[in-house]
LODO-522533 format. One record per residue (C-alpha): residue number from 0; residue in three letters; x, y, z. Coordinates in pm, whole numbers, plus 32768, in hexadecimal, padded with zeros to 4 digits. Layout:
<r><nr>NUM</nr><rest>ALA</rest><xx>X</xx><yy>Y</yy><zz>Z</zz></r>
...
END
This chain:
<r><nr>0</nr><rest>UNK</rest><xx>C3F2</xx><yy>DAAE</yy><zz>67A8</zz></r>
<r><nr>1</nr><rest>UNK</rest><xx>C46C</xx><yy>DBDA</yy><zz>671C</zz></r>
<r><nr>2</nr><rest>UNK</rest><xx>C526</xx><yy>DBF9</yy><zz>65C6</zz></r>
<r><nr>3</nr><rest>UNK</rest><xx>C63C</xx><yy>DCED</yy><zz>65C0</zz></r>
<r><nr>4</nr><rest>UNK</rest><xx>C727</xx><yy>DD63</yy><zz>648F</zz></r>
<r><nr>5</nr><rest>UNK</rest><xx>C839</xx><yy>DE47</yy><zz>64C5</zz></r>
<r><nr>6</nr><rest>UNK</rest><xx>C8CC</xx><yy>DEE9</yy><zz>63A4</zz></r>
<r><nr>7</nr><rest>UNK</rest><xx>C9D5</xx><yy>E027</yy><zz>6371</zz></r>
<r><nr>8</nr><rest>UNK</rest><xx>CB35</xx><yy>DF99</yy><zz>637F</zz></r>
<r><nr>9</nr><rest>UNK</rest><xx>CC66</xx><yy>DF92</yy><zz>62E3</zz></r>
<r><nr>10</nr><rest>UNK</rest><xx>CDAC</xx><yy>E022</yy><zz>62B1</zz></r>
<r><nr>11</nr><rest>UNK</rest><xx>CE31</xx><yy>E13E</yy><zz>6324</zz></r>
<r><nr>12</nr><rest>UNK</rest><xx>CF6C</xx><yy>E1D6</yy><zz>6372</zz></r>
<r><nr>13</nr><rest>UNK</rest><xx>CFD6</xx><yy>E23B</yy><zz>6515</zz></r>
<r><nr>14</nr><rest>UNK</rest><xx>CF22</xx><yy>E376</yy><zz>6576</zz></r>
<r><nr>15</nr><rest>UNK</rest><xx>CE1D</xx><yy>E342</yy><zz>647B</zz></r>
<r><nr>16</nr><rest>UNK</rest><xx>CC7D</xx><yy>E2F5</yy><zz>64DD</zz></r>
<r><nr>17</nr><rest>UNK</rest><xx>CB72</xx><yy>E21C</yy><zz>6469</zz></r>
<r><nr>18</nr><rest>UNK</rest><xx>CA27</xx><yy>E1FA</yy><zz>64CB</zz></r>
<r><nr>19</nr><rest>UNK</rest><xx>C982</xx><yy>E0A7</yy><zz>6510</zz></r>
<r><nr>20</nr><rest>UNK</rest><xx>C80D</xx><yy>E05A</yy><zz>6501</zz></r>
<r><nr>21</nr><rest>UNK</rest><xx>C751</xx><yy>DF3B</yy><zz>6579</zz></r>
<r><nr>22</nr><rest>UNK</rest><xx>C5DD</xx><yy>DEF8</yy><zz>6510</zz></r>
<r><nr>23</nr><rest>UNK</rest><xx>C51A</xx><yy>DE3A</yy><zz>65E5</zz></r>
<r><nr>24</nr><rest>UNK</rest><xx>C3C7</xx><yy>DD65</yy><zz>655E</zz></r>
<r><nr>25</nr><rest>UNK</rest><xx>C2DE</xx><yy>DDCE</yy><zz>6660</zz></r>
<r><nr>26</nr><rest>UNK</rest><xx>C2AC</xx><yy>DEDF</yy><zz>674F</zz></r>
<r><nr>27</nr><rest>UNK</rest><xx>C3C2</xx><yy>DF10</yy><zz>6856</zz></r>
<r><nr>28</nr><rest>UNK</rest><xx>C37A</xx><yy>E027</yy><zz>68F3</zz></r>
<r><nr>29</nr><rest>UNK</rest><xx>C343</xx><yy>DFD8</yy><zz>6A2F</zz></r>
<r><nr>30</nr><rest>UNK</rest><xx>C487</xx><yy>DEF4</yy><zz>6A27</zz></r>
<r><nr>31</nr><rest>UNK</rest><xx>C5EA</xx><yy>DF59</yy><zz>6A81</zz></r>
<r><nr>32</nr><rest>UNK</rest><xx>C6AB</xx><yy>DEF7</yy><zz>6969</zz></r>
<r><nr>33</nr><rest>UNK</rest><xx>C845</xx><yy>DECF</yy><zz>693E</zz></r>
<r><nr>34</nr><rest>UNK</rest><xx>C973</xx><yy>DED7</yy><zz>686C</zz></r>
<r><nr>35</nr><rest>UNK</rest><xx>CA50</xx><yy>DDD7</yy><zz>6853</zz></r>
<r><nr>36</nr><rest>UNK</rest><xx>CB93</xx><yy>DD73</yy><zz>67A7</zz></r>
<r><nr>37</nr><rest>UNK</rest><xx>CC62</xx><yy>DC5E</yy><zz>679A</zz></r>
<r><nr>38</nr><rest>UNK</rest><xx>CDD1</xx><yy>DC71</yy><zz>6706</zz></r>
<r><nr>39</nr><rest>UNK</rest><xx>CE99</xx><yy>DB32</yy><zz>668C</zz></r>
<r><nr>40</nr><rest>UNK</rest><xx>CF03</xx><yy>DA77</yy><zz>675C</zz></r>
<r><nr>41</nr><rest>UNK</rest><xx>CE42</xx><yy>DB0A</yy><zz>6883</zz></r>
<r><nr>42</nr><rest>UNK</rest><xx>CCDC</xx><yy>DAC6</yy><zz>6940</zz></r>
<r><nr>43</nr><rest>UNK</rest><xx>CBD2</xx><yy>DBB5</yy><zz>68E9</zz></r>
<r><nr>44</nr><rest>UNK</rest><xx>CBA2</xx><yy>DCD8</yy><zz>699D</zz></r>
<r><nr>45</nr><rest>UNK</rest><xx>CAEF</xx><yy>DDE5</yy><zz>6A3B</zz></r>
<r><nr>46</nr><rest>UNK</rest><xx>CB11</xx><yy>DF4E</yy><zz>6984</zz></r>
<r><nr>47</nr><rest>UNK</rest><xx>C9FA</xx><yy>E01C</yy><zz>69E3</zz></r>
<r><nr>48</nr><rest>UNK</rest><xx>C87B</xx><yy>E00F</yy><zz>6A5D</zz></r>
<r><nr>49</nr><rest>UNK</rest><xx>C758</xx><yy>E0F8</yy><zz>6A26</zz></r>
<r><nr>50</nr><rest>UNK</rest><xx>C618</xx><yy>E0C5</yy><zz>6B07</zz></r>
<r><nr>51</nr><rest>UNK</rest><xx>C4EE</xx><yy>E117</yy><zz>6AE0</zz></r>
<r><nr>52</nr><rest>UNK</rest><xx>C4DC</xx><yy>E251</yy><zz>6B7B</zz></r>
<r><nr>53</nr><rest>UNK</rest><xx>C602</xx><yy>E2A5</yy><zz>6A6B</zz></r>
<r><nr>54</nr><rest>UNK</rest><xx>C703</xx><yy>E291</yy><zz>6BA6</zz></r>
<r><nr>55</nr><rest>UNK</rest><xx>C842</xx><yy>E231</yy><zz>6B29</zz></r>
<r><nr>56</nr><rest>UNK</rest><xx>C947</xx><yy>E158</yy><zz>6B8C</zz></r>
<r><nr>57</nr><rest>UNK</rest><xx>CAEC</xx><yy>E12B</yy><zz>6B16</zz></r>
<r><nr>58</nr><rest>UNK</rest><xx>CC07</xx><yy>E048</yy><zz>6B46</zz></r>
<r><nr>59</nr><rest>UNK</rest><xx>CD19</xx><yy>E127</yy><zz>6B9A</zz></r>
<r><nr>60</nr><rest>UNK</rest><xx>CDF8</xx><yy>E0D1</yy><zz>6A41</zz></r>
<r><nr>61</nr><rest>UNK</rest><xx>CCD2</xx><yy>E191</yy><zz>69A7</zz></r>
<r><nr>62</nr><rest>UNK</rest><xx>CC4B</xx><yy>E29E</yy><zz>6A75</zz></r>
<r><nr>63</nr><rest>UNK</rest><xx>CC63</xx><yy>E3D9</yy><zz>69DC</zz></r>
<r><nr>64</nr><rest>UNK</rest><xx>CC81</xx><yy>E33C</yy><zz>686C</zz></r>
<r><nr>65</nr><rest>UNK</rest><xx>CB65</xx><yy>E29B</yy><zz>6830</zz></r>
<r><nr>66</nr><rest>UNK</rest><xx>C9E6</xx><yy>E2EE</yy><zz>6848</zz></r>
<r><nr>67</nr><rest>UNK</rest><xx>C8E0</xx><yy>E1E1</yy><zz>6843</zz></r>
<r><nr>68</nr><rest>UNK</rest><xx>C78C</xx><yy>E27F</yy><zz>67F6</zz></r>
<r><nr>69</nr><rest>UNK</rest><xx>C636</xx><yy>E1E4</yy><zz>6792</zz></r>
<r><nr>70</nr><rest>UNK</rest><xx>C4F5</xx><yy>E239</yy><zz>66A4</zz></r>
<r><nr>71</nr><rest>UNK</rest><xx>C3E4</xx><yy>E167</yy><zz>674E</zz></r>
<r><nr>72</nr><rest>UNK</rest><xx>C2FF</xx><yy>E1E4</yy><zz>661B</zz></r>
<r><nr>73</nr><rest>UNK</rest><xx>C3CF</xx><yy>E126</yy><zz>6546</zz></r>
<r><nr>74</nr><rest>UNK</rest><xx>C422</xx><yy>DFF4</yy><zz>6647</zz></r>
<r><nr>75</nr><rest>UNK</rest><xx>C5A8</xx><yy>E062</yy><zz>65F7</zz></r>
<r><nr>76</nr><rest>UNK</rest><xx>C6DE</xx><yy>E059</yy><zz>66E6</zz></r>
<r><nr>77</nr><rest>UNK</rest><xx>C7F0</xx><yy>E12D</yy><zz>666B</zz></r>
<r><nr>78</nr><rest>UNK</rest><xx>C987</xx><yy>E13B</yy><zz>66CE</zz></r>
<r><nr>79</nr><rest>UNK</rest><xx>CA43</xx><yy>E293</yy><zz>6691</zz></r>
<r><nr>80</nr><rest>UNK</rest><xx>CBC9</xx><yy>E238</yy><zz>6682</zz></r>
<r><nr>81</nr><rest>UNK</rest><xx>CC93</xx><yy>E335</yy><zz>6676</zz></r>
<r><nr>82</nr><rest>UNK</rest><xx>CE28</xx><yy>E36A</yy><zz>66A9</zz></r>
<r><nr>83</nr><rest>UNK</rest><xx>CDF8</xx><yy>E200</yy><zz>6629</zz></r>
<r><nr>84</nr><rest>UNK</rest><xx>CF7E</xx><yy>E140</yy><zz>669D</zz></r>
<r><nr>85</nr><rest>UNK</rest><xx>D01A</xx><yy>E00E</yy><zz>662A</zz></r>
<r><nr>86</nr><rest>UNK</rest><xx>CF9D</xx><yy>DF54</yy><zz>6754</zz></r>
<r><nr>87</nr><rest>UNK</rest><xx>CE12</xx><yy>DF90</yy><zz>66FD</zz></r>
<r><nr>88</nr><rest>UNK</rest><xx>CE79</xx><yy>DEC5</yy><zz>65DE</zz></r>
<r><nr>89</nr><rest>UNK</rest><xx>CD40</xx><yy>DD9E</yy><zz>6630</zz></r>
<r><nr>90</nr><rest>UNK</rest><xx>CBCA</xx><yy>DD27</yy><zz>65B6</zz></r>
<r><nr>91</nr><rest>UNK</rest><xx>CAD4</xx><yy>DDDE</yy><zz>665A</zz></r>
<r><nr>92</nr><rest>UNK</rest><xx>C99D</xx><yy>DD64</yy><zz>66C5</zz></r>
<r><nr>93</nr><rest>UNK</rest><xx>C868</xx><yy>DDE3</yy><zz>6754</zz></r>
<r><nr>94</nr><rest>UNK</rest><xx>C768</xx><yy>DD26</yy><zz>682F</zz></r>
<r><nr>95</nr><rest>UNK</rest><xx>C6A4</xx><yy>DD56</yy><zz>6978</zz></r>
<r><nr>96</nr><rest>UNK</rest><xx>C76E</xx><yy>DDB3</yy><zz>6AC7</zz></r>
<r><nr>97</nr><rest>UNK</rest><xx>C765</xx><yy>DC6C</yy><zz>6B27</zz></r>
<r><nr>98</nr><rest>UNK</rest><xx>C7CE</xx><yy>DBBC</yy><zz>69D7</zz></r>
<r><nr>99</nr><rest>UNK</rest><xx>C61B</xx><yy>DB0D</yy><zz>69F3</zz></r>
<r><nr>100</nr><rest>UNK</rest><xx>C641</xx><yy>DACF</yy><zz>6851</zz></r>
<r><nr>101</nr><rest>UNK</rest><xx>C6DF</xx><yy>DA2A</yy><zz>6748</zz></r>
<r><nr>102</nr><rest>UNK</rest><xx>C813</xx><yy>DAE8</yy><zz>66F4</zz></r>
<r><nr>103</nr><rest>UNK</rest><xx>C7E5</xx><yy>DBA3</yy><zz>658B</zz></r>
<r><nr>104</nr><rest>UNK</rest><xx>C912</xx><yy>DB66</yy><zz>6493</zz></r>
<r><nr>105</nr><rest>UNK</rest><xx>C9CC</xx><yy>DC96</yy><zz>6519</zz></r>
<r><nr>106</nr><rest>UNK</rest><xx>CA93</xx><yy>DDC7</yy><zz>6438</zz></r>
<r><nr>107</nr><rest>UNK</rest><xx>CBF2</xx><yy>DDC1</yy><zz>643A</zz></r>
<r><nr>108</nr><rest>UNK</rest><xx>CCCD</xx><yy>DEEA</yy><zz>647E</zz></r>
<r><nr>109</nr><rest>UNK</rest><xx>CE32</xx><yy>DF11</yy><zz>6445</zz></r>
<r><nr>110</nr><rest>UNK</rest><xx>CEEE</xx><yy>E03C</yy><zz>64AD</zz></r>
<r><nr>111</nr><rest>UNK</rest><xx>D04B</xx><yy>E03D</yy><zz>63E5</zz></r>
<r><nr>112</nr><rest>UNK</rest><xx>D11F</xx><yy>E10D</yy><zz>62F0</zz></r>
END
């Protein structure tokens, strides 16, 4: 079991950016790890992954916006958001690819003027 806590949200207006972090309790290195979000009144889902060969991987509605990025000295996940829209507006999440742990308490982001 792996403890993660994601941290870096809040408010900001369209077309701003904020950078998420999540830090992991043990080593994760060798683990592909994901971003997740999860807006009202919809199911989580799937933002971006980072393996461990530092490959990427984007869901189209944020290719070319955001960057997910990792520090595997400091067992940390991070989520680059840029030209942030109303529609990002969600709690993000981090966890393994395939969602293997408890689910942290997520960092909420809302994109509005």
């Amino acid at each position: 079991q792996v403890q993660l806590v994601e941290s870096g949200g809040g408010l900001v207006q369209p077309g701003g950016s904020l950078r998420l972090s999540c830090a992991a309790s043990r080593n994760i290195f060798s683990i592909a790890m994901a971003w997740y979000r999860q807006a009202p009144g919809k199911e989580r889902e799937l933002v971006a992954i980072i393996y461990s060969t530092s490959n990427t991987y984007y869901v189209d509605s944020v290719k070319g916006r955001f960057t997910i990025s990792r520090d595997n000295a400091k067992n940390t996940v991070f989520l680059q958001m840029d030209s942030l829209k109303p529609e990002d507006t969600a709690v993000y999440y981090c966890n393994g690819q395939s969602a293997p742990w408890d689910w942290g308490q997520g960092t909420q982001v809302t994109v509005s003027s």
